[in-house]
DSSP file (Angstrom, degrees, kcal/mol; ACC not computed):
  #  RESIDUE AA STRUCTURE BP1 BP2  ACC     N-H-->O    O-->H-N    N-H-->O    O-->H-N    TCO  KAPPA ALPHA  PHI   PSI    X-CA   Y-CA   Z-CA
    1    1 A X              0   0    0      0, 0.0     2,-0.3     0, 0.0    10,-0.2   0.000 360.0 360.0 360.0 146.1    0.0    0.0    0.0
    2    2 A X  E     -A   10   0A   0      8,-2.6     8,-2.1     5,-0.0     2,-0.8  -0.972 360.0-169.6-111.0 108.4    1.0    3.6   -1.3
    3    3 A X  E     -A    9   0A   0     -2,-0.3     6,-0.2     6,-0.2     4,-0.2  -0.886  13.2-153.9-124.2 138.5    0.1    6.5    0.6
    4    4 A X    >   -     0   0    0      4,-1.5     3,-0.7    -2,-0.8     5,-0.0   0.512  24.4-108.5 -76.1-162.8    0.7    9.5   -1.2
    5    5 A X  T 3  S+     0   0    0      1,-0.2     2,-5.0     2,-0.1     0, 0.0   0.923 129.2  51.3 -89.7 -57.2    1.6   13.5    0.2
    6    6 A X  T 3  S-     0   0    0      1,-0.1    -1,-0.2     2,-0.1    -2,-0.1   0.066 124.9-118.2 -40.3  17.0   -1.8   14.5   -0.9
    7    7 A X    <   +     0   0    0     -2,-5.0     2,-0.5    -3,-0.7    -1,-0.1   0.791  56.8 157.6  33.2  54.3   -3.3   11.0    1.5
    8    8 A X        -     0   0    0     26,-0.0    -4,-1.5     2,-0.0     2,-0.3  -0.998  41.4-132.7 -92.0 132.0   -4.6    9.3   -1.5
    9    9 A X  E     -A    3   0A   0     -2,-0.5     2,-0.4    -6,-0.2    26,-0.3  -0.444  30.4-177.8-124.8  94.1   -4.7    5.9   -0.7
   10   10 A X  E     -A    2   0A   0     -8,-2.1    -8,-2.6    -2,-0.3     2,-0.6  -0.837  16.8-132.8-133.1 171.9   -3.2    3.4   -3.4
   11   11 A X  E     -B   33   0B   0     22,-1.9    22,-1.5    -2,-0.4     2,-0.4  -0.892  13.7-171.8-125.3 109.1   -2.7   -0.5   -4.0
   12   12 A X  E     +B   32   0B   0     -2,-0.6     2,-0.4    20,-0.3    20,-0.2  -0.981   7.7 170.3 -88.1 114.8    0.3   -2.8   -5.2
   13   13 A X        +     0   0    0     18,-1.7     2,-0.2    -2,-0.4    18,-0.2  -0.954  19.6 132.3 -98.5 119.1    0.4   -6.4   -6.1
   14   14 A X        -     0   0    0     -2,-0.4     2,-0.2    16,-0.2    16,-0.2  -0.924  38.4-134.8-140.1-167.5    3.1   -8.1   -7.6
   15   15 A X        -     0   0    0     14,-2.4     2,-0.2    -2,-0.2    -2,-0.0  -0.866  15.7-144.4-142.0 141.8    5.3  -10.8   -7.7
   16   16 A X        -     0   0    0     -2,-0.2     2,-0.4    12,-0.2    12,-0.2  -0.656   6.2-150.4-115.5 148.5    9.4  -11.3   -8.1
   17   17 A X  E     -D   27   0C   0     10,-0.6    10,-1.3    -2,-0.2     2,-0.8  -0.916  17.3-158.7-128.4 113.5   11.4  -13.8   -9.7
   18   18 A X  E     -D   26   0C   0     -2,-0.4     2,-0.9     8,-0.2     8,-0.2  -0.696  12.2-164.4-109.5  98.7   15.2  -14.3   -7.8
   19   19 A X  E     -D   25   0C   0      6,-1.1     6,-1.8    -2,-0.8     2,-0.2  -0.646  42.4  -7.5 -62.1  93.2   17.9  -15.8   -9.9
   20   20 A X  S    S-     0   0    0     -2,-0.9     4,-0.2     4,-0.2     5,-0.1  -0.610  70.3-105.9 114.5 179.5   21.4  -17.4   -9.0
   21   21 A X  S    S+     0   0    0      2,-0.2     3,-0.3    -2,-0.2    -1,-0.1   0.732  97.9  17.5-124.8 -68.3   23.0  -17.3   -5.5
   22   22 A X  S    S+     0   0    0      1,-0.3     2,-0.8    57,-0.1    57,-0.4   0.974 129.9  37.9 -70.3 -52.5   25.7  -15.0   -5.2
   23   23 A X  S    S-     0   0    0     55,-0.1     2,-0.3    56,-0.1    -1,-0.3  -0.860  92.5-161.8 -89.1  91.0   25.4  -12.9   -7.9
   24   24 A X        -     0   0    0     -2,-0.8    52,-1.3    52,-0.5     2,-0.8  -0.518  22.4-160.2 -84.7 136.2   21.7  -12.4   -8.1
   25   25 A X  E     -DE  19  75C   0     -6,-1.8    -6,-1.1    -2,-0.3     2,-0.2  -0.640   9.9-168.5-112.0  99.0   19.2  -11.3  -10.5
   26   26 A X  E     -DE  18  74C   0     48,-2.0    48,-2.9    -2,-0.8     2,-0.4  -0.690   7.6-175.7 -88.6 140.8   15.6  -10.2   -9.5
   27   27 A X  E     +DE  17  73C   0    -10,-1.3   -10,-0.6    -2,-0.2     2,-0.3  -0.808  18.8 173.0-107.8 139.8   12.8   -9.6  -12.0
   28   28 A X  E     + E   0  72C   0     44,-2.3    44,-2.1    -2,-0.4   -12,-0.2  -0.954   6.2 144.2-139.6-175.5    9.8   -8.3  -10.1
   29   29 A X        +     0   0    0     -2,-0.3   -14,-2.4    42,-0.2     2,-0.3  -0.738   3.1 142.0 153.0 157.5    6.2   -6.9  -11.5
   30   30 A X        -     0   0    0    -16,-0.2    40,-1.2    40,-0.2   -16,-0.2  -0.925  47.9 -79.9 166.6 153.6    2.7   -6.7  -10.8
   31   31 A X  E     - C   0  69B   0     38,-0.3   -18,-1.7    -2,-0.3    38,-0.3  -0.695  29.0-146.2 -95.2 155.2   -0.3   -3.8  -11.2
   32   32 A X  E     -BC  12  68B   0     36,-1.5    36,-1.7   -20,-0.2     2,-0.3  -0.701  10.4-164.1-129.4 175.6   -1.0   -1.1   -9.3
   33   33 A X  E     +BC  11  67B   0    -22,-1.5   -22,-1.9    -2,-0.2     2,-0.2  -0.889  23.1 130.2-165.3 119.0   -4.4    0.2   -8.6
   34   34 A X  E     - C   0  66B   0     32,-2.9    32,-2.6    -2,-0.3     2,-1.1  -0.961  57.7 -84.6-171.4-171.2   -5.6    3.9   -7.1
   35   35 A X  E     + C   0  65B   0    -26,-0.3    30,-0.2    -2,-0.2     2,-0.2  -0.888  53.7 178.5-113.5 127.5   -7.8    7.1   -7.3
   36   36 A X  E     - C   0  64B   0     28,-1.8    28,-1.9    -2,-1.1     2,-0.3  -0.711  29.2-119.9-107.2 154.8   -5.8    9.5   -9.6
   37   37 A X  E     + C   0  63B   0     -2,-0.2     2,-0.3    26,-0.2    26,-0.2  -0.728  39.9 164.7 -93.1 163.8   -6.7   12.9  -10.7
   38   38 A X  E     - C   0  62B   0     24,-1.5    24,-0.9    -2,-0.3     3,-0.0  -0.908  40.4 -86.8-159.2 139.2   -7.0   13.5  -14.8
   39   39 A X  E     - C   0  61B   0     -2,-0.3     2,-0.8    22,-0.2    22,-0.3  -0.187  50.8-102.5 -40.3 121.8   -8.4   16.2  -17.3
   40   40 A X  S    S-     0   0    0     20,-0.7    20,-0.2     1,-0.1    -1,-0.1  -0.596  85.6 -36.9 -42.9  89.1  -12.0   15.7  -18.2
   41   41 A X        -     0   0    0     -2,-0.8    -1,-0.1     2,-0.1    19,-0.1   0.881  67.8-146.4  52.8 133.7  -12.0   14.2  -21.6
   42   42 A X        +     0   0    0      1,-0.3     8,-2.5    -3,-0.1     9,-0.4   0.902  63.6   7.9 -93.8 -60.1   -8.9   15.9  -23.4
   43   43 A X  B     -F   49   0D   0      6,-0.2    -1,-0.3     7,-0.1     6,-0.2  -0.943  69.4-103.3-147.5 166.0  -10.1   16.2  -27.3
   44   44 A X    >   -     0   0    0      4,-2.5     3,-6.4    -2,-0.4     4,-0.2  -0.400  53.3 -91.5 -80.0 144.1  -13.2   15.7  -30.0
   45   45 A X  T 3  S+     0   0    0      1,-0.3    -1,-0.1     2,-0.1    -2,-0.0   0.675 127.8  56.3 -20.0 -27.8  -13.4   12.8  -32.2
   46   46 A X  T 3  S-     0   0    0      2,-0.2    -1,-0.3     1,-0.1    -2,-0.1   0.493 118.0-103.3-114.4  27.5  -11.5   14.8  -34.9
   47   47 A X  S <  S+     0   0    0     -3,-6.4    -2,-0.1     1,-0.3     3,-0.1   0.104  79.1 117.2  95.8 -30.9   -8.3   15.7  -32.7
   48   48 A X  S    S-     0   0    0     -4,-0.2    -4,-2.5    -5,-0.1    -1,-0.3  -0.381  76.3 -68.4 -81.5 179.3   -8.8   19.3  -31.7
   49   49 A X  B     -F   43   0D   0     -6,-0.2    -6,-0.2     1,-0.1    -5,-0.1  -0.032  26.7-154.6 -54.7 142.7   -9.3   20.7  -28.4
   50   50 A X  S    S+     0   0    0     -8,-2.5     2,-0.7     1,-0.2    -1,-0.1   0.550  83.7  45.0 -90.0 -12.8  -12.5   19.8  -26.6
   51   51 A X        -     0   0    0     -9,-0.4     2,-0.7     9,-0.0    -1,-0.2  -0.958  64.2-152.3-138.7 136.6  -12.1   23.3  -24.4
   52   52 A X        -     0   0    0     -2,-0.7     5,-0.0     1,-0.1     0, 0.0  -0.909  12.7-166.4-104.1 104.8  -11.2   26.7  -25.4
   53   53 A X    >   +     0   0    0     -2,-0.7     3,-1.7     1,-0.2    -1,-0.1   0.849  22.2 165.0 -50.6 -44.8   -9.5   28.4  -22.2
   54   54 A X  T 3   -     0   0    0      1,-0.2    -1,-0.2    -3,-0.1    -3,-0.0  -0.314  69.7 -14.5  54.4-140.1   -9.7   31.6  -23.5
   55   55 A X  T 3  S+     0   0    0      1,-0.2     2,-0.7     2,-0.1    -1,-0.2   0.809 132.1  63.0 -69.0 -30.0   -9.0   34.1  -20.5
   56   56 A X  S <  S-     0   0    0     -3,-1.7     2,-1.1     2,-0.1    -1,-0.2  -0.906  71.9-158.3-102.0 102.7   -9.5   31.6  -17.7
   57   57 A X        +     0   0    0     -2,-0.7     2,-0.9     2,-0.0    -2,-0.1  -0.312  44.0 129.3 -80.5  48.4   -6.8   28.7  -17.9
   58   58 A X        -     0   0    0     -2,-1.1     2,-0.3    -5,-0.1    -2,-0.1  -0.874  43.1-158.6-127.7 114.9   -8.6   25.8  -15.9
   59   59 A X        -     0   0    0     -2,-0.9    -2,-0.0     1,-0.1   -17,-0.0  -0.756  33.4-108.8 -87.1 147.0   -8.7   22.7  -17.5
   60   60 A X        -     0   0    0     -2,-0.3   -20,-0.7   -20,-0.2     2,-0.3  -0.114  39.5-154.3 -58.7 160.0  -11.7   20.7  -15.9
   61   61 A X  E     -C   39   0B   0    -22,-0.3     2,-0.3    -3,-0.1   -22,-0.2  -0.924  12.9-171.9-135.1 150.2  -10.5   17.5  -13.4
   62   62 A X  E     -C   38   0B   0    -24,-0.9   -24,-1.5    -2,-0.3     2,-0.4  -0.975  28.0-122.2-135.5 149.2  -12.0   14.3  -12.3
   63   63 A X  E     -C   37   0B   0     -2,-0.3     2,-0.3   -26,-0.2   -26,-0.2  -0.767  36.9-175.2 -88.8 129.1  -10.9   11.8   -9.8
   64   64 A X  E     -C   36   0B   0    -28,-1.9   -28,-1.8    -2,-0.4     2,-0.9  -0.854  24.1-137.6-121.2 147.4  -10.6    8.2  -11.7
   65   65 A X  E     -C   35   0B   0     -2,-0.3     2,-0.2   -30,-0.2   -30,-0.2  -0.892  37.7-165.6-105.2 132.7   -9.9    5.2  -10.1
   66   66 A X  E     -C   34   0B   0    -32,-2.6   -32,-2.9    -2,-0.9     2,-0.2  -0.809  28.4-144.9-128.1 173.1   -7.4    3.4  -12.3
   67   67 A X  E     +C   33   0B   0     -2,-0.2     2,-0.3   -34,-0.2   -34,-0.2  -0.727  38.1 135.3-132.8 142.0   -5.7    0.3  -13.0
   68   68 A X  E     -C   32   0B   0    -36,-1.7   -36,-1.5    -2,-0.2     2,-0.4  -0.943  30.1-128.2-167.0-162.1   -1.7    0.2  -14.4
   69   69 A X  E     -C   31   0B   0    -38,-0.3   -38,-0.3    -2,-0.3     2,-0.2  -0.962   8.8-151.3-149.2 148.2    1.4   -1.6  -13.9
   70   70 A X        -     0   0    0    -40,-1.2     2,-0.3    -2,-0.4   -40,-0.2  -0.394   0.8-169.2-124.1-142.6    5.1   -1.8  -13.2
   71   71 A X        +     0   0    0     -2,-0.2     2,-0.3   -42,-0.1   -42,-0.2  -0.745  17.9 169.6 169.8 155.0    8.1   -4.2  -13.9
   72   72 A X  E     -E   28   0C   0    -44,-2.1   -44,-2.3    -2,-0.3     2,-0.3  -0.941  12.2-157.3-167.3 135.1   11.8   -3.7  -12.1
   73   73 A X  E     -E   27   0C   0     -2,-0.3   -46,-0.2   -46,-0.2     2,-0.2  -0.926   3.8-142.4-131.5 165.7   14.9   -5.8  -11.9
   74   74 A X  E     -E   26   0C   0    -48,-2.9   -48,-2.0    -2,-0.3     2,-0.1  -0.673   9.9-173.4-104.2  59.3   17.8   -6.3   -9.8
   75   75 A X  E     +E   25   0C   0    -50,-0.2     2,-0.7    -2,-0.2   -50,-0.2  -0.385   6.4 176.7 -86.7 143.7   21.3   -7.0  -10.0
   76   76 A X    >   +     0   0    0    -52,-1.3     3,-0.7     1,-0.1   -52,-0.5  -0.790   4.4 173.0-139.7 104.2   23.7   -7.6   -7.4
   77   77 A X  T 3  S+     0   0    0     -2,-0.7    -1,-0.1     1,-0.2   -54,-0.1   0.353  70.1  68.3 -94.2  22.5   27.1   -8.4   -8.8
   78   78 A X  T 3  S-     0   0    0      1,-0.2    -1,-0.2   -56,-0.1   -55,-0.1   0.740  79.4-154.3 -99.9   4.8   28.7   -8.4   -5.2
   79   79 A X    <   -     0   0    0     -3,-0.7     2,-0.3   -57,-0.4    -1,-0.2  -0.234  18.7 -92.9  72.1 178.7   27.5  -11.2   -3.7
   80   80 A X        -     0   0    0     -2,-0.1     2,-0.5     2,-0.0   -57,-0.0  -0.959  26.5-151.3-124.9 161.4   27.1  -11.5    0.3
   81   81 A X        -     0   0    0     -2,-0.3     2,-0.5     2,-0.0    -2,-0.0  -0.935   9.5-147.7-132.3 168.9   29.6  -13.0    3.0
   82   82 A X        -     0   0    0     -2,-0.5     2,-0.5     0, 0.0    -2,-0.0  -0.947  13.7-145.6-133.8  95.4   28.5  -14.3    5.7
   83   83 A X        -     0   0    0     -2,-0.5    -2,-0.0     1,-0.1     0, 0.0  -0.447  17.7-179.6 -77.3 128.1   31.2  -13.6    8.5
   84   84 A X        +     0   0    0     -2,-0.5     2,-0.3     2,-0.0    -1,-0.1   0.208  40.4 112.3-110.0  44.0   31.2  -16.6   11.0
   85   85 A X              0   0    0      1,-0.1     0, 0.0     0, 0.0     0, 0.0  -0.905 360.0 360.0-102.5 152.7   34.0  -15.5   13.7
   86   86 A X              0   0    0     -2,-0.3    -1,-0.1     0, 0.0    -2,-0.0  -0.088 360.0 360.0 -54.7 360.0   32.5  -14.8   17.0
């Protein structure tokens, strides 16, 4: 769970894939899911603007909840030791 400066409240799932012992590779990935803000429909069916600002520059907003994703790897070319003296 994500929570953002603005508190909005958001969701991660994934899962990660670890490869090799010393030298390790991780693949991770997985969707993320939360209530984002976004411009009220951007442009008309034939590509131009849907809103002419004119003197007042406020593009309209709505809160969506939406659905997306990530992917990430990992390499760790040093290895670990594992000291055993006392």
């Amino acid at each position: 769970a994500i929570f953002t400066a603005q508190q909005k409240f958001q969701i991660i799932s994934g899962l990660g894939l670890v490869m090799g012992r010393k030298e390790r590779l991780i693949l991770h990935g997985g969707i993320s899911m939360g209530q984002v803000q976004g411009a009220l429909g951007r442009f008309k069916d034939d590509g131009t603007e849907m809103y002419n600002l004119g003197d007042n520059p406020v593009v309209p907003m709505e809160n969506k909840f939406r659905f997306g994703y990530f992917f990430g790897f990992t390499y760790n070319i040093t290895g670990f030791k594992i000291n055993n003296k006392p």
